[in-house]
NUKOLTI-221084 format. One record per residue (C-alpha): residue in one letter; z, x negated, y negated. Coordinates in nm, 2 decimals, always signed. Example, Ala and Ser with C-alpha at 12.3 -4.5 7.8 and 13.67 -1.06 7.14 Angstrom:
2
<atom a; <+0.78; -1.23; +0.45>>
<atom s; <+0.71; -1.37; +0.11>>
// end
This chain:
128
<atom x; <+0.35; -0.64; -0.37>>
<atom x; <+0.62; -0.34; -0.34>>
<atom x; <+0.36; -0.08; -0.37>>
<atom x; <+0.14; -0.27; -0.13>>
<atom x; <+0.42; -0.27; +0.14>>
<atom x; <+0.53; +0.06; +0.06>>
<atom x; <+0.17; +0.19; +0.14>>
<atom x; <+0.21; -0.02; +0.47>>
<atom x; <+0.49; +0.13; +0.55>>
<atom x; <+0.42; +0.51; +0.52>>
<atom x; <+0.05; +0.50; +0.75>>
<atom x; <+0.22; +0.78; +0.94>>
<atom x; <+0.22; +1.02; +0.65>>
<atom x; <+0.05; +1.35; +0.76>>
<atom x; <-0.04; +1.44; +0.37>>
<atom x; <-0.40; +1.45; +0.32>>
<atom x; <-0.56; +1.31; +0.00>>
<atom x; <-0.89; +1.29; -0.16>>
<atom x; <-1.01; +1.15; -0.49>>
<atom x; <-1.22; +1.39; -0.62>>
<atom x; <-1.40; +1.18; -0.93>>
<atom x; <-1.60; +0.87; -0.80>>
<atom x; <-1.94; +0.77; -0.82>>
<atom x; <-2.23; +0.85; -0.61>>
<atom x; <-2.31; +0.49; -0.38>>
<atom x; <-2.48; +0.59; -0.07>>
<atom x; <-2.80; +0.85; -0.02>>
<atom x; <-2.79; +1.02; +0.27>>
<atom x; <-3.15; +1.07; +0.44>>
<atom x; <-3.11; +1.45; +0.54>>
<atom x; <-3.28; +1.73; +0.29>>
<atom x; <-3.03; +1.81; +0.00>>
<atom x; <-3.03; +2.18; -0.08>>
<atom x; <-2.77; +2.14; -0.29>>
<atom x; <-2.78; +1.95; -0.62>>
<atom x; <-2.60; +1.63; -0.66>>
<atom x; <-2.44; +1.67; -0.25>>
<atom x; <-2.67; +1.43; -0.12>>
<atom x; <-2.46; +1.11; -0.18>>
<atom x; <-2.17; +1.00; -0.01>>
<atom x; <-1.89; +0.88; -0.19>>
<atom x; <-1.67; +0.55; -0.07>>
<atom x; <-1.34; +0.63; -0.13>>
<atom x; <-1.02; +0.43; -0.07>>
<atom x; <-0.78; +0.70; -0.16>>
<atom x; <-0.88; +0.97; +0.07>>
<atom x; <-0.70; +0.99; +0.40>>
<atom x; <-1.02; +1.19; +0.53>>
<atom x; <-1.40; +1.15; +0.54>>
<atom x; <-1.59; +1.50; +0.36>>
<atom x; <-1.86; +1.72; +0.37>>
<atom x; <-1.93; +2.05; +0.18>>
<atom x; <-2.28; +2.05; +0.37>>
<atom x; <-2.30; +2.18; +0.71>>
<atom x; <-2.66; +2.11; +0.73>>
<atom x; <-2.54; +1.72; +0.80>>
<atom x; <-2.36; +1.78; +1.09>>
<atom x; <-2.45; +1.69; +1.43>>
<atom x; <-2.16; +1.87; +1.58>>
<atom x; <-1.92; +2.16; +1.44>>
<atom x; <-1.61; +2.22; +1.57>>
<atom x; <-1.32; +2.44; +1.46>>
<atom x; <-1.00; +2.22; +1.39>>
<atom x; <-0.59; +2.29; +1.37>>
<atom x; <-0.64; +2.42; +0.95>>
<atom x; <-0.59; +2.10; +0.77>>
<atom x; <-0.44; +2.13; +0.42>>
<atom x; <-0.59; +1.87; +0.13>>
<atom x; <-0.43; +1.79; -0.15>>
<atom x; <-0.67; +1.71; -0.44>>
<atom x; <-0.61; +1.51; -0.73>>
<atom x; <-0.51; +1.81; -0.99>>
<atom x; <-0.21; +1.84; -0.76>>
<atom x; <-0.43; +2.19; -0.58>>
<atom x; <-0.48; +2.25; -0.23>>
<atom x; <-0.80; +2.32; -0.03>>
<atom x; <-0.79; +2.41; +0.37>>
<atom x; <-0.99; +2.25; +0.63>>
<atom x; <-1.08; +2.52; +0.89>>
<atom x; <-1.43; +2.31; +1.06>>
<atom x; <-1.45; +1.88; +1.16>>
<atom x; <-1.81; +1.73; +1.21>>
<atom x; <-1.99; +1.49; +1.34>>
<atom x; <-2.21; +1.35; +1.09>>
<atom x; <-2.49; +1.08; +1.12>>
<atom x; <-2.63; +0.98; +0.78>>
<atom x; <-2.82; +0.71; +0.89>>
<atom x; <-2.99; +0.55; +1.20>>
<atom x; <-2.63; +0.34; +1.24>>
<atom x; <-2.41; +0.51; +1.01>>
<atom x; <-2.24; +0.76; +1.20>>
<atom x; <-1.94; +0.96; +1.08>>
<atom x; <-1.68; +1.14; +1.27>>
<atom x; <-1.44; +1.36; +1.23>>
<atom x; <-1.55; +1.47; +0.93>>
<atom x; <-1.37; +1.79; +0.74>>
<atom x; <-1.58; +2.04; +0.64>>
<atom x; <-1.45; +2.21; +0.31>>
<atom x; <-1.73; +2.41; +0.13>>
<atom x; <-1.59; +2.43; -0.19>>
<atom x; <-1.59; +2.06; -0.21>>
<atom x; <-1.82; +1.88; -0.49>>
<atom x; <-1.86; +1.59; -0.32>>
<atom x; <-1.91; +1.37; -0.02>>
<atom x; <-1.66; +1.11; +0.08>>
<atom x; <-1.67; +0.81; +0.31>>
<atom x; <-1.28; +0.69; +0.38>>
<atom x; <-1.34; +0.36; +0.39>>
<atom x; <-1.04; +0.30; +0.62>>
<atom x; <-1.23; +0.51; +0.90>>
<atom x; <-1.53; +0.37; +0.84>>
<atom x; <-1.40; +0.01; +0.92>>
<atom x; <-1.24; +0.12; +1.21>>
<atom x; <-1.47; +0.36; +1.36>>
<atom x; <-1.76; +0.13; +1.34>>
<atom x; <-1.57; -0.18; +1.37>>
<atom x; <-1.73; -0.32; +1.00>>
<atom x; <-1.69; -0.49; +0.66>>
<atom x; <-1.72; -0.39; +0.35>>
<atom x; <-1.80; -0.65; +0.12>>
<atom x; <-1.81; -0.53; -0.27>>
<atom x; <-1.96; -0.70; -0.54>>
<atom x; <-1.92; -0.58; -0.91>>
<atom x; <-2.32; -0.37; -0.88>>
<atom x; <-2.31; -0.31; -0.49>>
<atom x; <-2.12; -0.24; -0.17>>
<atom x; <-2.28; -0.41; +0.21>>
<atom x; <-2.14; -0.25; +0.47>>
// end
């Protein structure tokens, strides 16, 4: 219950965070040119939705540099954000494009509030 408070407590932070090892849960429609970059990635631990595909984006804008802390304690900068629509009405924004990324990630904290959603998660699946 500390933890959880604590967390509460520190939604300012301005330290951005990704978990880097999760498992693939939602296929994007768009070509994949690139193996295994064609799935997006729910993540609850990232402060940031990801790409390391610009084909995705609907728009591409340059961005203050954003520095992301990964999970092996390195850093990787943010120079482009993105509009990204991987499905008829699943629409991502602001959406940090970081090439050297191996995966795509969903925050699922943006995701509820951008499109005003649930997530319900069963032990085999995830409804949004």
């Amino acid at each position: 219950m500390e933890r959880l408070l604590k967390l509460l407590e520190n939604t300012d932070n301005t330290n951005n965070t990704v978990n880097h090892v999760q498992k693939n849960i939602i296929s994007s429609s768009k070509p994949d040119n690139h193996q295994g970059t064609c799935f997006w990635i729910l993540d609850t631990g990232a402060t940031n939705n990801v790409t390391c595909v610009k084909d995705f984006f609907v728009t591409f804008y340059k961005i203050k540099h954003v520095h992301v802390e990964l999970p092996n304690d390195s850093y990787v900068v943010a120079h482009y954000a993105s509009t990204i629509q991987i499905l008829k009405t699943l629409v991502l924004f602001n959406v940090l494009f970081i090439p050297k990324f191996s995966f795509n990630l969903i925050y699922v904290q943006n995701l509820i509030r951008d499109l005003n959603c649930k997530l319900i998660f069963s032990r085999e699946q995830c409804q949004i």
